[in-house]
The first five atom37 places (N, CA, C, CB, O) and aatype in JSON, in Angstrom:
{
  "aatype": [20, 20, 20, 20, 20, 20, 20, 20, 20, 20, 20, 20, 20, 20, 20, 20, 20, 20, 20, 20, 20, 20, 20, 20, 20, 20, 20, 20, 20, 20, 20, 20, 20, 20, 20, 20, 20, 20, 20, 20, 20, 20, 20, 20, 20, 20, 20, 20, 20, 20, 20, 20, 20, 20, 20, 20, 20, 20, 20, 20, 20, 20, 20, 20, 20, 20, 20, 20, 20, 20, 20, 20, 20, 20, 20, 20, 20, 20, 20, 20, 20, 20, 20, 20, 20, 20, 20, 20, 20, 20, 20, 20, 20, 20, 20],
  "atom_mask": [
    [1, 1, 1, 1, 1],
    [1, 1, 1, 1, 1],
    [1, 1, 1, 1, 1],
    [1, 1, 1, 1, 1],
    [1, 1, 1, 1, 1],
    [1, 1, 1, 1, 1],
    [1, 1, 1, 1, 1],
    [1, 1, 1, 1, 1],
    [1, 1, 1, 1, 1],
    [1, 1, 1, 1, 1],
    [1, 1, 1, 1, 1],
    [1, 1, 1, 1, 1],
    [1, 1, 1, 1, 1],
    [1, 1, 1, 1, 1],
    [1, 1, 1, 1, 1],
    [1, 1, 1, 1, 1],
    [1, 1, 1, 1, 1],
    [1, 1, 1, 1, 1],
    [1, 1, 1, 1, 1],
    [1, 1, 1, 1, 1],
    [1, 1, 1, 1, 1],
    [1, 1, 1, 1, 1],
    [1, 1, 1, 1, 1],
    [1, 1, 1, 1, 1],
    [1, 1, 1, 1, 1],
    [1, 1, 1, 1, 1],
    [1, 1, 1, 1, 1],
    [1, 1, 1, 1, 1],
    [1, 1, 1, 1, 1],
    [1, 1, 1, 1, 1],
    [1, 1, 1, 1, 1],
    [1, 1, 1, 1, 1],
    [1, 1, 1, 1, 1],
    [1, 1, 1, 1, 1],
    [1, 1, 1, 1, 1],
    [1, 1, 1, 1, 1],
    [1, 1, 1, 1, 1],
    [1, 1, 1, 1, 1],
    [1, 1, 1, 1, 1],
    [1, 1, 1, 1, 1],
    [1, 1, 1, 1, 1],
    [1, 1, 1, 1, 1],
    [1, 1, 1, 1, 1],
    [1, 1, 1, 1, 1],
    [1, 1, 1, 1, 1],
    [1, 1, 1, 1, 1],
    [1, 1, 1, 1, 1],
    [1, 1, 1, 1, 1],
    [1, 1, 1, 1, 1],
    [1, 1, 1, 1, 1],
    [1, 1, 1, 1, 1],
    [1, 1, 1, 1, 1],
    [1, 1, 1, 1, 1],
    [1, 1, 1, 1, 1],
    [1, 1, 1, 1, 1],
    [1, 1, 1, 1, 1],
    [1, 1, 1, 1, 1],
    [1, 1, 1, 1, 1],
    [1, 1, 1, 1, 1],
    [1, 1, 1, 1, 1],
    [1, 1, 1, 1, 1],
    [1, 1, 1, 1, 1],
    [1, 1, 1, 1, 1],
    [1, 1, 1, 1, 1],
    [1, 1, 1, 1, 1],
    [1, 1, 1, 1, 1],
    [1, 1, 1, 1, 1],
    [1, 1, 1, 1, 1],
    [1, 1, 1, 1, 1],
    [1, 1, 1, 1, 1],
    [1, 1, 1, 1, 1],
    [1, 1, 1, 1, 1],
    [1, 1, 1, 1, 1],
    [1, 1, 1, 1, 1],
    [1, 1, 1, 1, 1],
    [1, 1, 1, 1, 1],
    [1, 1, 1, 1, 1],
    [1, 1, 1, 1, 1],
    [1, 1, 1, 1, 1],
    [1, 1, 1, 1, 1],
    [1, 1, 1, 1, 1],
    [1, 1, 1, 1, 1],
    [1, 1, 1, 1, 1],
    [1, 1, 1, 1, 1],
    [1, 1, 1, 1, 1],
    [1, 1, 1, 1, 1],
    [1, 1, 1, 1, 1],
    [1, 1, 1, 1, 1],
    [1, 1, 1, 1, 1],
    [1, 1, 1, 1, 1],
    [1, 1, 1, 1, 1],
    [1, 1, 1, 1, 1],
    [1, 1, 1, 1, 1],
    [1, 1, 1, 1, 1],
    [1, 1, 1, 1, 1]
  ],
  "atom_positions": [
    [[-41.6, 49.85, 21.64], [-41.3, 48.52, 21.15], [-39.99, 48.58, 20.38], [-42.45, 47.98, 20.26], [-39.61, 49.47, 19.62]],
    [[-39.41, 47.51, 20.7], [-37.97, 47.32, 19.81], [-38.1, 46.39, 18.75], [-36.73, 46.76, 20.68], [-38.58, 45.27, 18.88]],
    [[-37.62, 46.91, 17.58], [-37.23, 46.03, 16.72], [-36.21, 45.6, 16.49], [-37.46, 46.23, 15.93], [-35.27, 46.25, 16.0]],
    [[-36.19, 44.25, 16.84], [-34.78, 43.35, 16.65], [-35.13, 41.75, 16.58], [-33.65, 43.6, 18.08], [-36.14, 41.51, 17.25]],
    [[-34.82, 41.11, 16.23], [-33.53, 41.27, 14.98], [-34.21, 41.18, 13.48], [-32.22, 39.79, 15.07], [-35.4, 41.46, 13.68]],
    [[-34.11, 41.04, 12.68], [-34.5, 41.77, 10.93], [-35.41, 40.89, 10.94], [-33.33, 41.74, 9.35], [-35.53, 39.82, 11.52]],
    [[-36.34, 41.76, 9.86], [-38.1, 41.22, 9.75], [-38.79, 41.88, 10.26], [-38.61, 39.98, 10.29], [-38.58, 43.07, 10.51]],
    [[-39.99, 41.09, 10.59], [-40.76, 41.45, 11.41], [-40.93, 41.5, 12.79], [-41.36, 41.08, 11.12], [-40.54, 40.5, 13.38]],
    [[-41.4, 42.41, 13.48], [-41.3, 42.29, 14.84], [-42.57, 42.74, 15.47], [-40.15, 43.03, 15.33], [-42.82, 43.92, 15.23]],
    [[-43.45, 42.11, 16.22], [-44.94, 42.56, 16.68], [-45.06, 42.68, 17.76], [-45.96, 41.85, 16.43], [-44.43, 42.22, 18.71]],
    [[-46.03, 43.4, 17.68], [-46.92, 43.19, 19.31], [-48.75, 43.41, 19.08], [-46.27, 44.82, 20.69], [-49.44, 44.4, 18.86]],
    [[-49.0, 42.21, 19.24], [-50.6, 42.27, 19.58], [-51.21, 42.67, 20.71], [-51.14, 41.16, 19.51], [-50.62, 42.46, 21.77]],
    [[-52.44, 43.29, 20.71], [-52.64, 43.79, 22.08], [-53.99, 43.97, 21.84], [-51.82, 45.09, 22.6], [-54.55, 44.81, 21.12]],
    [[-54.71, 42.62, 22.88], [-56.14, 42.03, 22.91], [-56.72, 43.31, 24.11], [-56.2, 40.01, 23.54], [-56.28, 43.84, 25.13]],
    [[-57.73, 43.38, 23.42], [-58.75, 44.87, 24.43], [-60.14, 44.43, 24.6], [-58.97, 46.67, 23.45], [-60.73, 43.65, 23.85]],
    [[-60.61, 45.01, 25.66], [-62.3, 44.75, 25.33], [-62.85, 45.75, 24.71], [-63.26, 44.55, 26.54], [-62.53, 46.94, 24.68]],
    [[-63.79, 45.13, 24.2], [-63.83, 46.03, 22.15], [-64.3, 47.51, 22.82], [-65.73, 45.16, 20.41], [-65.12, 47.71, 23.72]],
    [[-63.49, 48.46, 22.08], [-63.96, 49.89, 22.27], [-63.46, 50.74, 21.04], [-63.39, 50.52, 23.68], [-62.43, 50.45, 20.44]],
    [[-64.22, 51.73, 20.73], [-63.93, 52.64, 19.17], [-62.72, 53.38, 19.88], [-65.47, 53.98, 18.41], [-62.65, 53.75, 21.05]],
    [[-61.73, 53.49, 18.78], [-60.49, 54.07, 19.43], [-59.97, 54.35, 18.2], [-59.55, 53.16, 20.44], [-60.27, 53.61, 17.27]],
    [[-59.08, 55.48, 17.98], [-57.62, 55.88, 17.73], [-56.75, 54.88, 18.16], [-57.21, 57.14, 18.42], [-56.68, 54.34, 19.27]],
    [[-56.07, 54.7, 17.09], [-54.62, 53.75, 16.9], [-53.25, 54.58, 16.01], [-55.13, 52.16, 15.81], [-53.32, 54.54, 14.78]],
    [[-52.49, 55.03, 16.4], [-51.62, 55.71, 15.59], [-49.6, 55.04, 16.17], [-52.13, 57.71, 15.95], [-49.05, 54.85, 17.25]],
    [[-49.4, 54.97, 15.47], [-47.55, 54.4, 15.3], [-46.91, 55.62, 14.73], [-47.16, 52.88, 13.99], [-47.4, 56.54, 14.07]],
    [[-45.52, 55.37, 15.21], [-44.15, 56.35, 14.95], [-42.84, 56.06, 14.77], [-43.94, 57.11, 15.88], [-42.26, 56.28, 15.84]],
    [[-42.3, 55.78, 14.19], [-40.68, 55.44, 14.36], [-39.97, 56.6, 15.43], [-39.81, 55.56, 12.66], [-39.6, 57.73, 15.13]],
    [[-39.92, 56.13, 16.33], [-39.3, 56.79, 17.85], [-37.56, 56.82, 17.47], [-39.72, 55.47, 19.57], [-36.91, 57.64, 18.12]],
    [[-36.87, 56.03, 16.55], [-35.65, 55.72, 16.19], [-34.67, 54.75, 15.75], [-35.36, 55.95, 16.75], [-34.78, 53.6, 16.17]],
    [[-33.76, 55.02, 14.98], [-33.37, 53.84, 14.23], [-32.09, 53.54, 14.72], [-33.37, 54.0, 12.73], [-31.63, 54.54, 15.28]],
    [[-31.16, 52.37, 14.74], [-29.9, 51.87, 14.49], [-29.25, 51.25, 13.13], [-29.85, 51.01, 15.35], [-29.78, 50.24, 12.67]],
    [[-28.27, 51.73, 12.56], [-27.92, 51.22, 11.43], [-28.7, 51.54, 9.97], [-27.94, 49.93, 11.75], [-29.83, 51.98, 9.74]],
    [[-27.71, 51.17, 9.17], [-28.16, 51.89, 7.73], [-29.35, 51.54, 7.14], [-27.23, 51.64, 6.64], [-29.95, 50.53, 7.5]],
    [[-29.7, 52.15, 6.39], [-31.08, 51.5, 5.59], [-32.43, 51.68, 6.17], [-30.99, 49.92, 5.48], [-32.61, 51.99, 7.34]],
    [[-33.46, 51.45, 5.21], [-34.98, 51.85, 5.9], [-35.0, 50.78, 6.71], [-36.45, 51.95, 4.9], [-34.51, 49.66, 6.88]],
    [[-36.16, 51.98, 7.39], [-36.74, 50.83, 8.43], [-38.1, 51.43, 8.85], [-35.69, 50.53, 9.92], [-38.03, 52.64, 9.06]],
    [[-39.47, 50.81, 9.05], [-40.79, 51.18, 8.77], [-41.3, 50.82, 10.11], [-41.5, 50.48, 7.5], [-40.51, 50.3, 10.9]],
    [[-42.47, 51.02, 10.44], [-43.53, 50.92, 11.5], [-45.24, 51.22, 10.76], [-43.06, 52.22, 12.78], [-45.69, 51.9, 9.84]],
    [[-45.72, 50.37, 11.71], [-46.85, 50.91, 10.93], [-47.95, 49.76, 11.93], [-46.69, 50.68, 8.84], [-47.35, 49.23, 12.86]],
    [[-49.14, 49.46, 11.81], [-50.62, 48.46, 12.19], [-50.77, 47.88, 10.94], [-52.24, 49.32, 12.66], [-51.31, 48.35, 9.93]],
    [[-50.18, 46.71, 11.12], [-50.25, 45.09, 10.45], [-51.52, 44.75, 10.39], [-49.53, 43.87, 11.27], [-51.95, 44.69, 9.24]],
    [[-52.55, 44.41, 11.55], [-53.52, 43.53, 11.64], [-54.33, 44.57, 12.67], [-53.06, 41.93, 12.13], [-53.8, 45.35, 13.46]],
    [[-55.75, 44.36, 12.43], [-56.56, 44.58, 13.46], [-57.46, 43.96, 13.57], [-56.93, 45.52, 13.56], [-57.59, 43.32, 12.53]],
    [[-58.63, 43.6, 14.62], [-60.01, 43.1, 14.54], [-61.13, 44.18, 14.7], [-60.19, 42.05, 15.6], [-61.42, 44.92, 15.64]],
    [[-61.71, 43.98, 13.29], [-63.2, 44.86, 13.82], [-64.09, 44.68, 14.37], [-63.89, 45.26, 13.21], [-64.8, 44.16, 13.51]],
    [[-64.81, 44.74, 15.49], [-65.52, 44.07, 16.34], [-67.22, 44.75, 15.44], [-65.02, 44.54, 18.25], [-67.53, 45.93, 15.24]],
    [[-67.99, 43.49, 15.08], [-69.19, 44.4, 14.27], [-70.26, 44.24, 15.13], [-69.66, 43.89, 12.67], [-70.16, 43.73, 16.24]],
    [[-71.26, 44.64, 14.67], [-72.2, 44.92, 15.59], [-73.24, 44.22, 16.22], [-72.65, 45.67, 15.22], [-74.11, 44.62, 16.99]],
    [[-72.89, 42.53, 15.51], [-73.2, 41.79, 16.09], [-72.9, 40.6, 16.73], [-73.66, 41.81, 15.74], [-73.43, 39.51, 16.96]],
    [[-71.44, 41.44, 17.01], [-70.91, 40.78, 18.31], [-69.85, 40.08, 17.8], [-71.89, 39.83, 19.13], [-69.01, 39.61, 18.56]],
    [[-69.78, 39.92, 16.34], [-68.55, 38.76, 16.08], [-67.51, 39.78, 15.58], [-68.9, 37.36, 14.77], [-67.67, 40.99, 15.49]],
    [[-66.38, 39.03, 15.27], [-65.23, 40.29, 14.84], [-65.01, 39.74, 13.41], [-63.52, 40.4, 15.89], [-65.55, 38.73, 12.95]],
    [[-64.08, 40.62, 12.72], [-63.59, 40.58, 11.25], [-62.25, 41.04, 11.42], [-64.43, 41.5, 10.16], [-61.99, 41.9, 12.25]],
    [[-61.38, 40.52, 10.68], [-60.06, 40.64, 10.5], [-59.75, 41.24, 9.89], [-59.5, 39.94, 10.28], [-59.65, 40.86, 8.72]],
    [[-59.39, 42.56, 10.2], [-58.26, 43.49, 8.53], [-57.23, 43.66, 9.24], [-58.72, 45.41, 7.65], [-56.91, 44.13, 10.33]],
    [[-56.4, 42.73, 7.6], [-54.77, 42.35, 7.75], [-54.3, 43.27, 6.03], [-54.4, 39.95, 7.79], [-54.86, 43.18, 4.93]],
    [[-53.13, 44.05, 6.45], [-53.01, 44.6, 5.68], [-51.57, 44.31, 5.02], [-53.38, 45.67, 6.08], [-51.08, 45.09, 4.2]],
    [[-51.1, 43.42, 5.33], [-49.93, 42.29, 4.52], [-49.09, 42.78, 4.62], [-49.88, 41.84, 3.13], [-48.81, 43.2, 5.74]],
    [[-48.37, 42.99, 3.72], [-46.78, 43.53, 3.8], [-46.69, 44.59, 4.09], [-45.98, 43.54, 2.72], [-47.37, 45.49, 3.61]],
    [[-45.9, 44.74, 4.89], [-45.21, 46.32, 4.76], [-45.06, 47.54, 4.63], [-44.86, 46.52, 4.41], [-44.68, 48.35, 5.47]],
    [[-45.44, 47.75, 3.27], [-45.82, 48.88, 2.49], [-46.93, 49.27, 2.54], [-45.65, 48.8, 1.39], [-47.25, 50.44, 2.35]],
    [[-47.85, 48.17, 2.85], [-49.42, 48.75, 3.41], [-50.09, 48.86, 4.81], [-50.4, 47.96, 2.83], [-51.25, 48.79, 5.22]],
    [[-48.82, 49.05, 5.4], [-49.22, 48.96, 6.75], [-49.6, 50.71, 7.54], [-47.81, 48.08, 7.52], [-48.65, 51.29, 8.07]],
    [[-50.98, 51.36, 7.52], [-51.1, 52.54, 7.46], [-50.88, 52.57, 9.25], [-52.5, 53.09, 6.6], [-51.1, 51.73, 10.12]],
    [[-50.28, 54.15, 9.26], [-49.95, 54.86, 10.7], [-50.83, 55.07, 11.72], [-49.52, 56.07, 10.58], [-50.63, 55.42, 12.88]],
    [[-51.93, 54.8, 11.07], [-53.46, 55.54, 11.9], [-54.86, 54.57, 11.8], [-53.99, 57.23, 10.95], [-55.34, 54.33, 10.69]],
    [[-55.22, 54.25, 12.55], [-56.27, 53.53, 12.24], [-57.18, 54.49, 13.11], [-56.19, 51.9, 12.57], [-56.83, 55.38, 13.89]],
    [[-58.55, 54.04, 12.73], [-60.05, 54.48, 13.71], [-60.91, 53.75, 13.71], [-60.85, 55.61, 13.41], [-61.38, 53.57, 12.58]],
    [[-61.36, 53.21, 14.47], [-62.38, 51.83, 14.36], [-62.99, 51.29, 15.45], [-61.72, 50.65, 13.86], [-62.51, 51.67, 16.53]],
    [[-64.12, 50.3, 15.52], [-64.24, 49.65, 17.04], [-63.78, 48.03, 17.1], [-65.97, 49.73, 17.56], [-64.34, 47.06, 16.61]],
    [[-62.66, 48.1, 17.81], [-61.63, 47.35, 17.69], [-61.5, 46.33, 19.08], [-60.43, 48.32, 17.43], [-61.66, 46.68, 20.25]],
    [[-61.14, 44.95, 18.55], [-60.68, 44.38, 19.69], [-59.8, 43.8, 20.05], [-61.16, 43.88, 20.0], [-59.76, 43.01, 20.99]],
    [[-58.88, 44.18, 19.26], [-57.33, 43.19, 18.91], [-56.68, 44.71, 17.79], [-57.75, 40.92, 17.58], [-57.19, 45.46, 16.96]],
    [[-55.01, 44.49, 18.55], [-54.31, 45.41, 17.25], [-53.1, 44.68, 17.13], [-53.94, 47.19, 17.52], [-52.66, 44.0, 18.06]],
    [[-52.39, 44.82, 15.71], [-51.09, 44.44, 15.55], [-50.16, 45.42, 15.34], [-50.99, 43.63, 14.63], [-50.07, 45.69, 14.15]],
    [[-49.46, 46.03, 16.02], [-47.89, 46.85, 15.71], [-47.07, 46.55, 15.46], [-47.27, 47.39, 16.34], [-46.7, 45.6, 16.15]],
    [[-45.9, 47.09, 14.16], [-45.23, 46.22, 13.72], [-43.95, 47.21, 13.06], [-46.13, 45.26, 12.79], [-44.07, 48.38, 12.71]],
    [[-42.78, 46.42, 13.01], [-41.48, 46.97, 12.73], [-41.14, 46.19, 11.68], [-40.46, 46.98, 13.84], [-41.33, 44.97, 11.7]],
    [[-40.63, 46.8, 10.72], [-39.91, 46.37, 9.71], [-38.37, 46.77, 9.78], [-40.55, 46.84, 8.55], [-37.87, 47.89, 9.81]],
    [[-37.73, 45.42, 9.78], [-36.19, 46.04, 9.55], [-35.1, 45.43, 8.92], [-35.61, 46.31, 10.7], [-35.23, 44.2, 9.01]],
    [[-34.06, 45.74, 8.3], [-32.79, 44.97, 7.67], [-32.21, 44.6, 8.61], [-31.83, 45.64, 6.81], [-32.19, 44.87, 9.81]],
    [[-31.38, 43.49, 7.52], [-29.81, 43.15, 8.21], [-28.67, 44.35, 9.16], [-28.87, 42.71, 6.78], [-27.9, 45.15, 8.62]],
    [[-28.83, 44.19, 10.42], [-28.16, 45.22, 11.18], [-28.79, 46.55, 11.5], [-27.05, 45.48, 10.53], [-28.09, 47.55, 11.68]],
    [[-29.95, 46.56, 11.57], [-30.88, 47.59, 12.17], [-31.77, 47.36, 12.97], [-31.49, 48.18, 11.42], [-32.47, 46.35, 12.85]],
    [[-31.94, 48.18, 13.89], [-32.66, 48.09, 14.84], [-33.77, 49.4, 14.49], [-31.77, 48.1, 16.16], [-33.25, 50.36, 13.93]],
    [[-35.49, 49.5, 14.83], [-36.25, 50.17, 14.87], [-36.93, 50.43, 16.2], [-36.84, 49.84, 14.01], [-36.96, 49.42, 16.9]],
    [[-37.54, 51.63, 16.78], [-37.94, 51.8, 18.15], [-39.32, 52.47, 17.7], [-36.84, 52.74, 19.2], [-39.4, 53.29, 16.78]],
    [[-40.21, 52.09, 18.34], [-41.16, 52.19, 17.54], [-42.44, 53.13, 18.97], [-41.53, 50.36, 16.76], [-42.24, 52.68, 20.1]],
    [[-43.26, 53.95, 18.93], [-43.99, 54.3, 19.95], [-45.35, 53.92, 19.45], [-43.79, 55.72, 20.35], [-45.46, 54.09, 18.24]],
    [[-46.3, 53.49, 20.0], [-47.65, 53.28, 19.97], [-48.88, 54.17, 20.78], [-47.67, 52.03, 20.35], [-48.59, 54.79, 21.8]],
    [[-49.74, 54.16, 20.45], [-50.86, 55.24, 21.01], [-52.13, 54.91, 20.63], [-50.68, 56.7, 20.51], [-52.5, 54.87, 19.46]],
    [[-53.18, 54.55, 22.07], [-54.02, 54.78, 21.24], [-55.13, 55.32, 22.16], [-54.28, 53.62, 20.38], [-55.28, 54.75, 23.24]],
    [[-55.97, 56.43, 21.83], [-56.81, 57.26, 22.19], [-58.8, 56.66, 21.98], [-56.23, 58.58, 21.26], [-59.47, 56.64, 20.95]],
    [[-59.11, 56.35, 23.09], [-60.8, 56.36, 22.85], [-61.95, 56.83, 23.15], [-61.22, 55.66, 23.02], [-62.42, 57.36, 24.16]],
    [[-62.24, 56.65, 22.4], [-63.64, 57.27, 22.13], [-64.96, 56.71, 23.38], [-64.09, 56.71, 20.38], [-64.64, 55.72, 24.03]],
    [[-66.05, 57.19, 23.61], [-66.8, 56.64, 24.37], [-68.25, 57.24, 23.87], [-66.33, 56.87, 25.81], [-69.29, 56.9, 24.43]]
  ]
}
């Protein structure tokens, strides 16, 4: 995923619910200054059938790794004025 142009930049990606590994990377940057990656949002799918939302807001709390039984994910780039972020996604499941 590319990040461009400054802010935020996503990608949601609707699944049929399965327990999985979710992990992000900064693959590479353009231009000065930080620039972050990380899982914004997910849905927890519970066990009786309905889902729950953990949104983890800004930025700074956006952790690299999730594990969960999931049916929706958000990936996400953070970036400044004149940077670009490249971001890799992964996610591994369980059965």
């Amino acid at each position: 995923m590319d990040g461009w142009p400054p802010g935020y930049n996503t990608v949601q990606v609707n699944l049929p619910p399965a327990t999985l590994g979710a992990q992000t990377a900064l693959q590479g940057q353009v231009g000065g200054g930080a620039n972050y990656t990380g899982i914004m949002h997910y849905r927890r799918r519970l066990k009786d059938g309905s889902d729950k939302d953990i949104d983890f807001g800004a930025w700074p709390n956006w952790p690299p790794v999730i594990f969960d039984h999931i049916s929706s994910i958000t990936f996400a780039t953070a970036t400044g004025e004149d940077q670009e972020a490249f971001l890799v996604a992964r996610m591994d499941y369980w059965g």
